[in-house]
N, C-alpha and C positions, 0 to 999 in steps of 0.2 A: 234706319236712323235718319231723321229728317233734323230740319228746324221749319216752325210755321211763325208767320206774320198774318195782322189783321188789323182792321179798321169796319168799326162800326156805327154808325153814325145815328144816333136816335131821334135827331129833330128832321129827318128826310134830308139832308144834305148830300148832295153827291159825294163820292172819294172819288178822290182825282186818284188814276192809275198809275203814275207817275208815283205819286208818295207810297205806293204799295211795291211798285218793283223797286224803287230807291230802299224802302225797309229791307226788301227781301236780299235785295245784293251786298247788304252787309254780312249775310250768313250764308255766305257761296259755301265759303268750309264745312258748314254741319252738312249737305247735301250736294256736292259735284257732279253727281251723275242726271241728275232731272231738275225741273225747276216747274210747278202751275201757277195759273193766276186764274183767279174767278172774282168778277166785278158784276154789280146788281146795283145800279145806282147807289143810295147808303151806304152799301157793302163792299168792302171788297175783304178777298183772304189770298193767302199766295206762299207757297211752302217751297223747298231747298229737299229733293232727295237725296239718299245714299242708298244705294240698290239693295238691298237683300232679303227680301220674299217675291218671289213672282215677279223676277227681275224685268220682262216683257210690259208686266198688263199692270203693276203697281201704282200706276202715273194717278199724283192727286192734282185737287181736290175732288173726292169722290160722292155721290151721290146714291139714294136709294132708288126705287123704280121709277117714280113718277119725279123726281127731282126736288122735289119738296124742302127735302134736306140733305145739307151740304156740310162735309166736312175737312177737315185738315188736320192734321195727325205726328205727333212726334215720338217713336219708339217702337216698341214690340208686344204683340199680345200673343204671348205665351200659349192659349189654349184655343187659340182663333180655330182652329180643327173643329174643335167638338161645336164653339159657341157656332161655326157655319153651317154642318150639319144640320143642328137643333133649330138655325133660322129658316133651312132649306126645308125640313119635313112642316116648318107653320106658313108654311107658302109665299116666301122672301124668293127672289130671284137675283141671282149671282151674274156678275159681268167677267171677274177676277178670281184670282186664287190669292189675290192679296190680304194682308189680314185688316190691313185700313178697312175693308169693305163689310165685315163686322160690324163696325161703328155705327154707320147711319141706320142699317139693319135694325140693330140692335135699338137704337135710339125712338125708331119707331114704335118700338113695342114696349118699352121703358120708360123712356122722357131720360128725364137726367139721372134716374136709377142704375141707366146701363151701367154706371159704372161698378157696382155689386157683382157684376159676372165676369170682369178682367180681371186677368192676372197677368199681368207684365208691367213695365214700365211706358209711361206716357205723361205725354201733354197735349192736351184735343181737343178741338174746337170746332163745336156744332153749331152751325146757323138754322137753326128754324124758319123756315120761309112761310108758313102757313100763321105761326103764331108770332111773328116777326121776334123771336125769342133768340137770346146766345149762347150758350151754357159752354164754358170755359171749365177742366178740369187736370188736374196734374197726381199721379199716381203718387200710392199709400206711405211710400217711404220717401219721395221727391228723390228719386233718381232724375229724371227729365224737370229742368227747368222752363216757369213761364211767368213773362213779367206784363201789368199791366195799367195800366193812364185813364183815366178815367179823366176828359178835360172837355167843359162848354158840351154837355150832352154828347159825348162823341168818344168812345171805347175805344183805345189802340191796344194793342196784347203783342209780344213777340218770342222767343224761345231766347235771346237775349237783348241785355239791355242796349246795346250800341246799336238796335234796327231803330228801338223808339228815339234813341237821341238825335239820328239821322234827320229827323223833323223837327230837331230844335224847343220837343216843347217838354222836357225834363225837370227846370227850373231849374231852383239852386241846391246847393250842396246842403243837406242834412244835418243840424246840430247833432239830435239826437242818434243817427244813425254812426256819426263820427263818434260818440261817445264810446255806443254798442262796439263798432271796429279798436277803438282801442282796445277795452276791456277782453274782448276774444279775437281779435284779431280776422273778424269777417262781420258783417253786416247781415242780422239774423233776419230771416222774415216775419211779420212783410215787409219791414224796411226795406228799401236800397237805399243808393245811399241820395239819392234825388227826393227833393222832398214830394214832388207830385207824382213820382212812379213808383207802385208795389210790387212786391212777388206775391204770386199765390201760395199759400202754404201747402206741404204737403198733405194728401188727403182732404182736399177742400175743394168744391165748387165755386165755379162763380154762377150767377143767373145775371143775365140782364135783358127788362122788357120794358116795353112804355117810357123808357126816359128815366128806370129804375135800376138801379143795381145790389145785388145782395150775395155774401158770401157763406157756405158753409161748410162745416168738416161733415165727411159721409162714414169717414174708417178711422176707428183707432185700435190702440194694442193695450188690453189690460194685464195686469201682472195679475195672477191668480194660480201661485205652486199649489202642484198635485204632492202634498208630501207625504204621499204613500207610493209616490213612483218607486221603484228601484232600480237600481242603476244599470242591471244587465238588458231589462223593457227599456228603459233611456238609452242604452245606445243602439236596441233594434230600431227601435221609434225613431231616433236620431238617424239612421243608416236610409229606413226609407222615405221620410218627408225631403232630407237634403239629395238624395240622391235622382228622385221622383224631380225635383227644383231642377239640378244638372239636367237630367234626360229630357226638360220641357225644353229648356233653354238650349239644347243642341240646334236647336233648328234651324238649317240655312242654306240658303241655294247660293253662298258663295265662301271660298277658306275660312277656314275657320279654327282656332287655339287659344291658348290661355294664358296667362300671365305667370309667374312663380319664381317668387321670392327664398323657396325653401322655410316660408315661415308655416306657422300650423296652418291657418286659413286658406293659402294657395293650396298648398299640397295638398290637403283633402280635396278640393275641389278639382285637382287633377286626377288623384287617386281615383275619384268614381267618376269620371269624362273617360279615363283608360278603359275604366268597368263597362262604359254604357256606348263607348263609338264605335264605330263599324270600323274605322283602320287607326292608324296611328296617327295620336295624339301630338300637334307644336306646341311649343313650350317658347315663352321668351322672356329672358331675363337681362338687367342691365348691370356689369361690375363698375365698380371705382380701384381707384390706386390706393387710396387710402383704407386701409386694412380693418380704421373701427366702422365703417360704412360699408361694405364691399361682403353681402349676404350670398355674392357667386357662386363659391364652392359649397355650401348647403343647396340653392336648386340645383348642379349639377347632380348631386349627389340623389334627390327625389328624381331630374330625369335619368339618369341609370336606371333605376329601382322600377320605373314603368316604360323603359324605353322610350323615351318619347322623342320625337325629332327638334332638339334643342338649340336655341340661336340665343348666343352670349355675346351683349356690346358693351365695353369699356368705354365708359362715358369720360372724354376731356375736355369739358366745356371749354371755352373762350367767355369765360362766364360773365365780363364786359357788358359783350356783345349777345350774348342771350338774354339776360334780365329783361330788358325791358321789353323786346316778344311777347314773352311770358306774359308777365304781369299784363301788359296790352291788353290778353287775351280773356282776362275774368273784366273789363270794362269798372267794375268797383273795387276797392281797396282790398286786397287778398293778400294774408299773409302767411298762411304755409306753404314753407319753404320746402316740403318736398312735392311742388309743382311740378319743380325742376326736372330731378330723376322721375315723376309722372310721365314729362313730357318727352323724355327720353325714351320709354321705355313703350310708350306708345307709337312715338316715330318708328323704332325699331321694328316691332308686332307689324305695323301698318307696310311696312317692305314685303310682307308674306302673307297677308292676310288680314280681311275686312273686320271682321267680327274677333274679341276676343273676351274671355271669361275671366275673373277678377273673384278673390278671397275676400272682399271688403265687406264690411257687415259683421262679422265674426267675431270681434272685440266688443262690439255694442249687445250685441244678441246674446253674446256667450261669456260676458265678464271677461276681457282679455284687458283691458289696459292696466299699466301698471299702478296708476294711480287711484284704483277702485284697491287694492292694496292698500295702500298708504292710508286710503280715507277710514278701512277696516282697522286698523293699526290705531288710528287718532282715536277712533271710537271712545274707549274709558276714559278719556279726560273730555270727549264733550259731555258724560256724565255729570260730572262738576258743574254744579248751578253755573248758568251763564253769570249771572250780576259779580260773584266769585271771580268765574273766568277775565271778565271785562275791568275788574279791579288789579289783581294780582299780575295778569298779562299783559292788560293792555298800560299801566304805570311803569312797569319793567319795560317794554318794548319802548315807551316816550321816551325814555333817557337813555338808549342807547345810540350812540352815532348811525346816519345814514353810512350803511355798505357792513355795518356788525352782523357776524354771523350769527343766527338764531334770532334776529330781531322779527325776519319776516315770517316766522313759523311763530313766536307769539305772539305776534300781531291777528294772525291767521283762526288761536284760539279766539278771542274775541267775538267771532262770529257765533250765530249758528251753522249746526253743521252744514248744511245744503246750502248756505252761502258762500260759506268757506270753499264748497264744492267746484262751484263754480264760479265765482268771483277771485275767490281766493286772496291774497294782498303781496301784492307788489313790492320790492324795492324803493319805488317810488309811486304814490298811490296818483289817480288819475287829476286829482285838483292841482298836484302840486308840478304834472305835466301838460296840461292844458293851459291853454289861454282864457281870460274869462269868459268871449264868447262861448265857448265850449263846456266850458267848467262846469257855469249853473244849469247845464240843461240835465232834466230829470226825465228816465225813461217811464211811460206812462203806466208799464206793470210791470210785478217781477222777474229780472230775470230769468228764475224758475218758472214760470209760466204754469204751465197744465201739471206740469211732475210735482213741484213742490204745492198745490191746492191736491194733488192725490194724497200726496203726504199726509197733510196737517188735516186732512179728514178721514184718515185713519185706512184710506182704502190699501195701502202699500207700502212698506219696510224703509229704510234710506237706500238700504244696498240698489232695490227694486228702482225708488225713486230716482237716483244717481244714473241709475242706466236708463229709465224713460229719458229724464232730461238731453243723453246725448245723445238719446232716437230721436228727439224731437227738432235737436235745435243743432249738434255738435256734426251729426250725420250729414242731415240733407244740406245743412248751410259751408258745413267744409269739407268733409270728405270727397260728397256726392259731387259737390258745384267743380272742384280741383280735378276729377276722375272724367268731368262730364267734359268740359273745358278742353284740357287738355288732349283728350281719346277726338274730339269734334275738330281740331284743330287742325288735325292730320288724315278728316276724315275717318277713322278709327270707330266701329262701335264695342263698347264696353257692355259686357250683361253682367249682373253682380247675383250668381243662383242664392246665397244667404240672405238676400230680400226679399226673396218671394215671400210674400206676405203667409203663404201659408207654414214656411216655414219662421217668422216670428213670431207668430203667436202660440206655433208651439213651444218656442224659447224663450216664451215670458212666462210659460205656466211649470217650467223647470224649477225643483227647489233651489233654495240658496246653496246646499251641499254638493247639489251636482252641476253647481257651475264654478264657487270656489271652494277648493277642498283641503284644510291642512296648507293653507297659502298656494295652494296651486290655483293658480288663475284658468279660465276657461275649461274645467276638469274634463268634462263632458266630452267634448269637443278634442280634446286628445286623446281621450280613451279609444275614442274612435277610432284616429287617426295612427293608432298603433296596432289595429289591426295592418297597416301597411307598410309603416316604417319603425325602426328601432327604437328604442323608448329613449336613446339619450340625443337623438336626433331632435324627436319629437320634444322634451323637456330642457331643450339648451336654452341659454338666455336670447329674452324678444331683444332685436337689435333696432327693429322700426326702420325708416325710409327716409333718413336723411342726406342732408345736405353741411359741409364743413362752416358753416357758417363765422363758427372763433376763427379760422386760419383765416376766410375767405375776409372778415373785416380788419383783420391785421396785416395781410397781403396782399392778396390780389385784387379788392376792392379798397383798399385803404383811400387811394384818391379818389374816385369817384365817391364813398361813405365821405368824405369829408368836405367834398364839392357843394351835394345835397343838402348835407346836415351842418353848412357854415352858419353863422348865427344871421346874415342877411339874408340867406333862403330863408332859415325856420321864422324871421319876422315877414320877410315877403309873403307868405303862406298864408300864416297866420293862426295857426292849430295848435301848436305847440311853443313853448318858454324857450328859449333860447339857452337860459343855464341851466336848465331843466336836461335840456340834448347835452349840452356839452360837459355836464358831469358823468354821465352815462357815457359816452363814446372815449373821456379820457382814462376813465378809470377800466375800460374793456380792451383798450391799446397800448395800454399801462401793462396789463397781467394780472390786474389784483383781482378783475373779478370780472365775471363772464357774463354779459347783460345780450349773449347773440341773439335770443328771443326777442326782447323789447326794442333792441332796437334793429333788428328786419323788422319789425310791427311799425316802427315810427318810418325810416327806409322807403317802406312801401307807401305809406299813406302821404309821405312826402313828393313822392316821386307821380304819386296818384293824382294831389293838386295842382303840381306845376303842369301835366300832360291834358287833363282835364276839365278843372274847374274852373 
């Protein structure tokens, strides 16, 4: 686990050395253990290691035989074994046992294909020195983050954003990205939230030659159920693609354990770690005092059941004095709030161990959230002609008072369905919380993006479509960037086996029936996992990974929430209404109604431009 920086310069300009090790010391935390720098007049690259393959000889930037091409590297390639073999019998010659060294290899004999033969996660950065060519790319599901500036002919790229701001040439704060951040509460790509800096999307190249630059997607994941599977072939099938993903993902020349919340997705993923390691398995999990948060006593209960050597930390923030770390630590506006216990439980893992494995992916892959439920449930009343719906709902929801209960669920009809899905409607919609700077800015395509045109051309279901959407955009833009973050901070590397791409795409060709069944969410997937543990274990209520947020703005953050969100911050700022904030924070301190969502979302973004912009 690395982080990489770079500067490319297309008009022959030198890079000064100085602004490459200046990027690169901003991400001392993703890599402690090594640091390189490669400079080529135009060029320069220069990466941050964390040791774990071929802890000795892994030192980047690495190079093919004749030097030709150079590379720099962030994550793990999973089947680097065989792809080195396969380069060794076509007459490639090996320096390392590192899996970076793969890459250039491979690149030789590929171009920018190579990426069709990884399986693991990354962000990699190939210079072509023959064809003065760049070829920037970031794995299928965007676990590894890479951001990149495109500014007066001259490329910067870096694994986060605070190496590129380090150079001052970011610009200014993004309407339309502040928009996007309200509405989901992260900045989706390739926005960030700087108007001249992007992310690369997941599964996308970049090229840049000649003064040119051009992006493309290489991988995606089609929905296409086998509905002739049956269900007893679904969970052999299931037992060896997931299990085949754990036993790639073992590999490490240093400690190594897993996360485990006692929820479905960790536990399985310990369950076959127990099956496939050679001794015993660490487990580490974080409790709370608060009892509706505090999932403890279910992982104790999975590490009994596989023995595994178990470290339990009772998290009592000073939560003050953590916030703003945190938040620090995503450089753009981020606002899930279970960063928190992320970050907890990462520190914790990282006292015993480099490498740890994580259940995340399982919900998106496997129908797990609660509110692919709900949207199942609404289904016969988006039958009802919309024009209908938009009359009947949306006239009733006008006359009723801001904070009425049910106003925001028929406001909600209104929509079409996949809008609703994802936009959904507020208490207070986004015009009537913005400022007008903010207000009229219009994002240039749908938020649905690729899921909702799979939709409306008939290639995929809603259900199907609702779950691309949060593979595409919910995943890598909050889960992934929260897990990456966080685990990077402490040094920490995180593997997530339910993204191995191989196993997605046999989770998108799963029917609708064996993923919900009879209101069971993710069916499949606990069938499974009852092969290991008791079925009331396995079938108890999701609790999810939060944080007390209702007590925390009623108490322990009361002054500091009220310091930030005074009405001369919110006009200092300039993002938000002012009575806009202060109906929302008195009516949540009141008791009458729980707005802890929207406003952590405004919180953060608050607290985002006083530190930043």
């Amino acid at each position: 686990m690395c982080g990489i920086v770079g500067i490319v310069d297309f008009k022959d300009r030198p890079v000064d050395p100085a602004d490459i090790a200046k990027m690169n010391d901003t991400i001392v935390h993703r890599g402690p253990d090594d640091s390189g720098q490669w400079m080529d007049g135009p060029v320069g690259l220069a990466m941050r290691r964390l040791s774990i393959i071929d802890l000795s000889g892994g030192h980047q930037p690495m190079f093919n035989e004749t030097g030709s091409v150079v590379t720099v590297f962030n994550g793990e390639i999973y089947n680097y074994p065989e792809l080195r073999e396969r380069l060794i019998a076509r007459g490639h010659v090996f320096k390392t046992h590192s899996d970076t060294e793969v890459i250039p290899h491979l690149y030789e004999d590929k171009a920018e294909d190579l990426v069709a033969d990884l399986t693991g996660m990354f962000a990699i950065a190939v210079w072509d020195r023959e064809a003065r060519q760049l070829v920037l790319a970031r794995d299928r599901l965007g676990e590894k983050p890479l951001y990149y500036l495109w500014h007066d002919g001259r490329l910067v790229f870096a694994s986060e954003l605070k190496a590129i701001r380090a150079l001052g040439l970011c610009g200014a704060v993004s309407a339309e990205a502040v928009r996007y951040y309200m509405n989901y509460g992260y900045v989706p790509a390739p926005l960030s939230i700087y108007e001249n800096v992007r992310k690369l999307p997941p599964a996308h190249l970049l090229i840049a030659r000649d003064g040119r630059m051009r992006t493309q997607r290489y991988w995606d994941v089609t929905f296409d159920p086998r509905e002739d599977l049956q269900e007893p072939e679904a969970l052999d099938e299931l037992r060896e693609v997931l299990g085949r993903s754990v036993k790639r993902q073992l590999i490490s020349d240093v400690p190594l354990g897993a996360f485990l919340s006692g929820g479905v997705d960790s536990s399985t993923i310990v369950a076959l770690m127990c099956e496939m390691a050679g001794g015993r398995v660490r487990t580490f999990s974080i409790a709370f005092d608060e009892a509706s948060h505090n999932e403890a006593p279910y992982a104790e209960a999975v590490a009994r059941r596989f023995g595994t050597k178990h470290t339990v930390h009772t998290v009592r923030p000073n939560i003050r004095e953590t916030i703003d770390p945190i938040l620090n630590q995503f450089d753009e506006p981020f606002a899930d709030s279970s960063a928190i216990p992320t970050y907890f439980l990462c520190k914790t893992a990282r006292q015993h161990v480099t490498v740890a494995l994580s259940g995340d992916g399982g919900d998106e892959v496997f129908t797990g959230y609660d509110r692919y439920r709900a949207f199942l449930r609404k289904r016969p009343l988006y039958r009802i002609p919309r024009p209908i719906r938009r009359l009947v709902c949306g006239s009733v929801s006008g006359l009723m008072p801001l904070g009425t209960r049910g106003k925001r669920f028929l406001r909600s009809l209104t929509l079409d369905p996949l809008t609703d899905y994802v936009s959904g409607s507020g208490e207070l919609t986004l015009e009537s919380l913005l400022t007008e700077d903010y207000r009229g800015v219009c994002p240039q395509r749908s938020v649905l993006g690729l899921a909702d045109e799979a939709f409306r051309h008939g290639r995929t279901s809603e259900l199907d479509a609702i779950c691309l959407h949060d593979l595409r955009l919910y995943l890598p833009d909050d889960i992934l960037v929260k897990v990456d973050r966080m685990s990077m901070a402490v040094s920490l590397e995180v593997r997530v086996p339910i993204l191995d791409h191989h196993v997605v795409e046999w989770g998108a060709r799963l029917p609708a029936r064996l993923r919900v069944n009879g209101g069971t969410l993710k069916y499949l997937l606990k069938k499974l996992l009852e092969r290991y543990m008791p079925p009331e274990h396995v079938h108890r209520d999701k609790m999810g990974f939060g944080v007390p947020l209702d007590r925390w703005f009623r108490c322990e953050l009361k002054d500091l929430v009220e310091d930030r969100l005074c009405d001369s911050e919110i006009r200092r700022v300039g993002v938000l209404r002012p009575s806009a904030v202060r109906y929302l924070l008195r009516r949540h301190q009141s008791g009458s109604r729980n707005f802890e969502s929207l406003l952590w979302r405004i919180f953060v973004i608050q607290t985002w431009m006083v530190n930043h912009a």
